[in-house]
C-alpha positions, 0 to 999 in steps of 0.5 A: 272557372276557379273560385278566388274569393268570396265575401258579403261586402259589396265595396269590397267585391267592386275593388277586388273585380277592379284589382283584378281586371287591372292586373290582366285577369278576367274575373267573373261575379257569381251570385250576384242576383242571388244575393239580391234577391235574399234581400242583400243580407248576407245569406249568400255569398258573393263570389269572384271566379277566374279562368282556371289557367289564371287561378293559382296566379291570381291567388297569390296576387290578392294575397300578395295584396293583402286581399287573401289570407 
């Protein structure tokens, strides 16, 4: 699994995972109970991973989206 994004913003986590299961990826969320058990400040990052074989392409459709710069 590759890491393709990160961020703190709940709504927009949701709409990446749906984006991406969408487009015929399978994205993984890491760190969300992390971030809710520091009490969903913002401490910890959320993460959306992909298998590594999907990465690169996956990459460059959120940035074909205007998700990733």
């Amino acid at each position: 699994m590759e890491v393709v994004i990160a961020t703190n913003e709940p709504v927009r986590l949701s709409f990446l995972m749906v984006l991406l299961k969408d487009a015929g990826f399978t994205p993984v969320l890491y760190d969300g109970f992390m971030a809710a058990v520091e009490g969903s400040i913002g401490a910890i990052q959320r993460r959306i991973a992909v298998p590594t074989a999907q990465a690169a392409r996956a990459r460059e459709f959120l940035r074909e989206a205007g998700e990733l710069f």
